[in-house]
N, C-alpha and C positions, 0 to 999 in steps of 0.2 A: 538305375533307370534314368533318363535323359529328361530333361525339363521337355524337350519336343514329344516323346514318344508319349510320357507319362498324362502330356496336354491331350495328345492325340487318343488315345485309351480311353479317356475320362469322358470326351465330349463323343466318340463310338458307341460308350456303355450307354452313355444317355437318349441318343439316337436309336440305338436298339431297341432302348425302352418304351420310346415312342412305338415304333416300330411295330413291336411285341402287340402292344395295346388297339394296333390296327388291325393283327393278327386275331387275336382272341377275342377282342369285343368289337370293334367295329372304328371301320376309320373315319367314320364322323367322330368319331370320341377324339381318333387322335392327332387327328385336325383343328379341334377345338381345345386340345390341350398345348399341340404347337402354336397356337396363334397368340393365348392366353400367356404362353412360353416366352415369346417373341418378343412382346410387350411388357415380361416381368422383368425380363432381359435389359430391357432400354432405363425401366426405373432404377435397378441395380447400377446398374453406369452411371446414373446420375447421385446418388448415392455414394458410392465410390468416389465419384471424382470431390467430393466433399468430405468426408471422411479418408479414405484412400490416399485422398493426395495432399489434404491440409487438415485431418485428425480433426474437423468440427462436426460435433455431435449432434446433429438434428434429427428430432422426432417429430418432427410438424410432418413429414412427408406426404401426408392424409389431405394437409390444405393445400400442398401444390399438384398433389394432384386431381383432389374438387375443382380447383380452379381450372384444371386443362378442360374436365365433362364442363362445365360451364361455360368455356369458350366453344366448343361445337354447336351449343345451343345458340349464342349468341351470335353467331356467323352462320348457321347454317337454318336455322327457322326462320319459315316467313314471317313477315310484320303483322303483328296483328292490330289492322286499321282501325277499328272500332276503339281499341284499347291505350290505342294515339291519339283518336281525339277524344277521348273522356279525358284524358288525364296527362299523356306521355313527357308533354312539352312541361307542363307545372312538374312536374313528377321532377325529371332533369335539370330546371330549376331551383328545386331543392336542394338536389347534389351538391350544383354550382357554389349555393349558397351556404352549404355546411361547410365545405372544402374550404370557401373565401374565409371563415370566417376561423377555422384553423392554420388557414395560411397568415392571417392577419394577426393570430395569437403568436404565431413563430416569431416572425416580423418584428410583433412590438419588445419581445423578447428578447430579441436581437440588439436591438437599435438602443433601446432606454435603458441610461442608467441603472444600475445593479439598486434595488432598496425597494420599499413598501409602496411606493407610487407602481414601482414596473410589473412587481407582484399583480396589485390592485387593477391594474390596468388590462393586467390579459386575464382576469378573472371573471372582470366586468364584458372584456369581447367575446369569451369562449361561452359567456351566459346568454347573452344578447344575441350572439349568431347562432346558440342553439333553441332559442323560442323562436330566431325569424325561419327559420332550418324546420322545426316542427311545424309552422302554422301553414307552412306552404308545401311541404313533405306527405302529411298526413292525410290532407283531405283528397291529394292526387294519387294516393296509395290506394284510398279504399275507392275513389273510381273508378281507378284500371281495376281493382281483383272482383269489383263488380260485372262487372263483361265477360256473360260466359261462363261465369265459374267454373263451374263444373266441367267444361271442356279445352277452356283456355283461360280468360284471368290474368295474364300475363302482356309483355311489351311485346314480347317475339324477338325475332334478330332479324338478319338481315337481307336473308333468303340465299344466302352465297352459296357457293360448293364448298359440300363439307371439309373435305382435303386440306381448304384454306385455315379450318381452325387448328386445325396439328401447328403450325408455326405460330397461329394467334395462343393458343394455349401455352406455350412456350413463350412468349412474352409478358403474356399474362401473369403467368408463373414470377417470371421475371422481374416484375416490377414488383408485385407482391414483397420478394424477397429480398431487394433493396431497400423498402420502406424499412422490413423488419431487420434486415442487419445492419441499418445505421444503425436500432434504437436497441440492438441485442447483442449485437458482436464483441462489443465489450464486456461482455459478461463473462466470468468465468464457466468451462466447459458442461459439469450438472446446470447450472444456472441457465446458458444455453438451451440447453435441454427440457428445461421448464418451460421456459419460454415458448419455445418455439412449438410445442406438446398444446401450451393453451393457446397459441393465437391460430394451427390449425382447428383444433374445436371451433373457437369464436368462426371462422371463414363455414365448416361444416356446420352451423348451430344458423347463420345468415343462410347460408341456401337453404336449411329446413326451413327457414319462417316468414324468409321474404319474397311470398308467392309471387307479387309482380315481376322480379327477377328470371325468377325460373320454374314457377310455379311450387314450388317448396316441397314437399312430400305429396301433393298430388302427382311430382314424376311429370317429365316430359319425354308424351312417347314416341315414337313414327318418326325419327330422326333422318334425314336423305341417306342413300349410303353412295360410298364410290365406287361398288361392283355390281355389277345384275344383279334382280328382284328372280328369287324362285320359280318365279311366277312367268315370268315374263318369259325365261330358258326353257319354261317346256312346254308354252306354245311357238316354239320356232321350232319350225322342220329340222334344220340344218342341225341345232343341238339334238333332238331326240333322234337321226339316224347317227352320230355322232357316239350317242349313248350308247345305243343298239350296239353298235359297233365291238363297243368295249364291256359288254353283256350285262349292261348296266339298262334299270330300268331309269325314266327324267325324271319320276323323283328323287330317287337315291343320287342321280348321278346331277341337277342342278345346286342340291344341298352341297355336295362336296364341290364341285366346282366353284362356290360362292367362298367356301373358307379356304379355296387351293388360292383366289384372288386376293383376297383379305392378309393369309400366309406373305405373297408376294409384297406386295405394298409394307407390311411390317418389318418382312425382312432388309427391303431396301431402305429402311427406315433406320433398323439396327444398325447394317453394312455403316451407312454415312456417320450415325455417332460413334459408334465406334473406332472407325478411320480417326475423327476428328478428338476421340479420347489418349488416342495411342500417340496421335501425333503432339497433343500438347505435354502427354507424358515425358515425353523421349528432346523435348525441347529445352531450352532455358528457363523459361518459363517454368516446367513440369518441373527441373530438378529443383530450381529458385522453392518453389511451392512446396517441396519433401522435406525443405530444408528449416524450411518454420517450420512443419509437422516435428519435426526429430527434435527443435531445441529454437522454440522463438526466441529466447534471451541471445543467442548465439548470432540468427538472424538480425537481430534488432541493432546488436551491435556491430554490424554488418553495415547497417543503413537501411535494410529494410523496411520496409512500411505495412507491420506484418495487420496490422488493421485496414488497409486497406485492399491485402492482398486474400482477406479471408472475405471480404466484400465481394470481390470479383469469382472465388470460386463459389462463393454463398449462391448470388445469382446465378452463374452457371451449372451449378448442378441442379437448382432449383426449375431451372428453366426446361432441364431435360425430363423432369419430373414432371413436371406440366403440360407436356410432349406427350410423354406415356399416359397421361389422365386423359387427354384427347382423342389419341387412337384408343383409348380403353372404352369411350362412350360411344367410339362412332362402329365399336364392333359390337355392343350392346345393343346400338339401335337404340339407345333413350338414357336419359339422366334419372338417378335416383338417388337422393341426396340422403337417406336413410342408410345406404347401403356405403358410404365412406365411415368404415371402422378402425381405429388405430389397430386392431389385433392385425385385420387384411393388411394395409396399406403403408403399416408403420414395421410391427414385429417381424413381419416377414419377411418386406424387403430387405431390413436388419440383417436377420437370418440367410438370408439369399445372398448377400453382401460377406459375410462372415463364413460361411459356407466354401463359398465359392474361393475368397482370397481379397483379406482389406487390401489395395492399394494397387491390384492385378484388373485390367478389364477383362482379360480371358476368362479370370475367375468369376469375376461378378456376372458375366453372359453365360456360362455354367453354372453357376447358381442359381440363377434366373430360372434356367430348365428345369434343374435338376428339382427344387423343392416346389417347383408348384405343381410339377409330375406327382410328388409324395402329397403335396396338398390334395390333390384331386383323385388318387388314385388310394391313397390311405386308408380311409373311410370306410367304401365298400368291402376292401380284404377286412378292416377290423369286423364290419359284422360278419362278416364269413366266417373269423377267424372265433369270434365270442360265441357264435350259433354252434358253432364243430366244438366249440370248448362245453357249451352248457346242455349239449342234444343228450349227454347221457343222464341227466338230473332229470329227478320227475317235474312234472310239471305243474305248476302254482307253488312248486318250489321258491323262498326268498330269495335263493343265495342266484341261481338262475334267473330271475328278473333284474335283480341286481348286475348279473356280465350283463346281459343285454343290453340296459339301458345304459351300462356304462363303454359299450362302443359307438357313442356319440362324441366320446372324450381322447380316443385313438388319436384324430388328428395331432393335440396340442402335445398327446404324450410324444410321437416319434419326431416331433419338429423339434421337442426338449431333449429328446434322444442323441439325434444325428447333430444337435448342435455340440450335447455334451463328448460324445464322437470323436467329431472334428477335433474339437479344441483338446481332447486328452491326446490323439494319435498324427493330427498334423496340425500344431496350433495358430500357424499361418495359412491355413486352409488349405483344401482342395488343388489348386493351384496359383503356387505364393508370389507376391511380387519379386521380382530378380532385382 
């Protein structure tokens, strides 16, 4: 079978699946599972292009993409005025002043002599700028998350179009992930992987607890969106004969039209990273990049600069990861910083990435589908599947409470399945790089 036919087969089956699931249970389901699709799709690619294209192992993927939900909030919520003048201005000040005062530690780091003075010297700034850091940090903290509590508590952002933070989150991301690959890239590949494992925690562990940010696990809700409001499509005339039309009544038929727009937007979102995936693939660049993946000692004595070339994809794939953390909050409708789990945001996309095909974008946007089809569809067949297994056992039965309760477990079992799967029967995946 043909590398084309066999692509074209694979992403058919998956479409049907969709498909199918519009058939049998409803296509609001599978509208919400393409959109969910769409967007696991976009994190896969960026994933890929980091691994796929230069073998670096990150599992931080959780913190870039908290940081994308966190730039919608932070571009797209109004200001909250109250909460600026209690505090906002000292609040940012503190920043200012923490940052100077690590930037001051580099600096002196830099510049003085190697011995127990230069030691002494950035011990004594990093101490001193973090009491002047506290004493002006703190009291502007508990101002702002006095204001409102309970309903706001927070700085707000900056009342923009939301649309605006998909590119802000994607910088976001980006910058993030330059801090950390200067001070991790050097590391060896697990060591990498440590790393980058605990500094998304620390970014996830700051959105839980620094309510002025983002209100912390109080959640921020009622986020703008970029498509019609339910509400508003079916009191217009023009949509509910519309509806009628297509024998649709305007409730059923605004809901689907909200994630037929949503769908759109994401797909066009996919369409461009992935053009701009294929294309640095297929470039000097993409081959230069494979070629530290296969044998950095081989590169290096090339003249490569393969630490600085793991920099640039670091950030780049980070950044697209940050992208999909974006559109992932603004189809949510609200941040919930409780809800970034390495199992969702880490193991899966992994999975979805391995799945699919390291170092293939075809693969990783078929992946993307394919397992969060199984993520989401998994579940309900297992309890189907444990109820039709234990209907014939009496009832207060052990062994019978036991299947039950243990088709909560289905998911992780077929994701360990289809991974073991893969890798016994096509161990370059689904569809492999060429």
């Amino acid at each position: 079978m043909s590398h084309t036919l066999r692509t074209t087969l694979l992403f058919a089956g998956v479409a049907g699946l969709i498909v199918l699931t519009g058939l049998l249970q409803s296509w609001n389901s599978a509208l919400v599972i393409l959109n969910m699709g769409l967007v696991s799709a976009v994190m896969a690619l960026g994933v890929n292009l980091q691994w796929g294209f230069a073998g670096l192992f990150n599992v931080g993927v959780m913190g870039f993409v908290a940081l994308g939900g966190l730039a919608a909030v932070l571009v797209s919520v109004e200001p909250v005025g109250e909460a600026w003048s209690a505090g906002g201005l000292r609040l940012l000040a503190g920043l200012v002043l923490g940052a100077a005062s690590v930037v001051a530690a580099v600096l002196a780091w830099q510049r003085m002599v190697p011995g127990r003075l230069r030691a002494l010297a950035v011990v004594v700034i990093l101490l001193l700028g973090f009491v002047i850091y506290r004493a002006v940090f703190d009291p502007a903290v508990e101002a702002v998350e006095a204001v409102n509590s309970s309903t706001s508590g927070f700085l707000g952002g900056l009342g923009l179009p939301i649309l605006l933070s998909w590119p802000v989150g994607g910088l976001l991301a980006a910058g993030a992930a330059w801090v950390i690959g200067k001070t991790a890239l050097g590391l060896r590949s697990d060591y990498l992987a440590i790393a980058t494992l605990g500094i998304a925690e620390i970014v996830v562990a700051a959105l839980k607890n620094e309510d002025w940010l983002a209100r912390g696990v109080k959640n921020v809700i009622g986020l703008p969106r970029p498509v019609p409001y339910e509400v508003d499509l079916q009191q217009s005339d023009i949509f509910i004969s519309r509806a009628e039309g297509f024998g649709l009544d305007p409730v059923t038929a605004s809901g689907l039209w909200v994630k037929v727009n949503y769908g759109i937007l994401f797909a066009v979102v996919l369409v461009i990273v992935f053009v701009l995936a294929q294309l640095a693939l297929n470039s000097p660049w993409g081959r230069m990049m494979r070629a530290i993946r296969d044998n950095e000692t081989a590169a290096r004595a090339m003249g490569k600069d393969v630490t600085r070339r793991h920099l640039q994809i670091f950030v780049l794939g980070s950044a697209v990861c940050g992208l999909a953390g974006a559109m992932m909050t603004t189809l949510d409708g609200q941040l919930t910083p409780a809800s970034y789990q390495p199992l969702r945001f880490t193991f899966l996309v992994w999975v979805m990435v391995i799945v699919g095909g390291s170092g293939s974008n075809l693969g990783a946007v078929l992946g993307g589908f394919l397992i969060w089809f199984l993520w989401v569809q998994v579940e309900p067949m297992g309890q189907l599947l444990m109820s039709a297994i234990a209907a014939p056992l009496a009832d207060g039965s052990a062994l019978k409470a036991h299947l039950l309760a243990s088709s909560a477990h289905i998911r992780l079992l077929t994701m360990g399945l289809v991974l073991l799967l893969v890798l016994r029967f096509s161990p370059r995946g689904l569809i492999p790089e060429r």
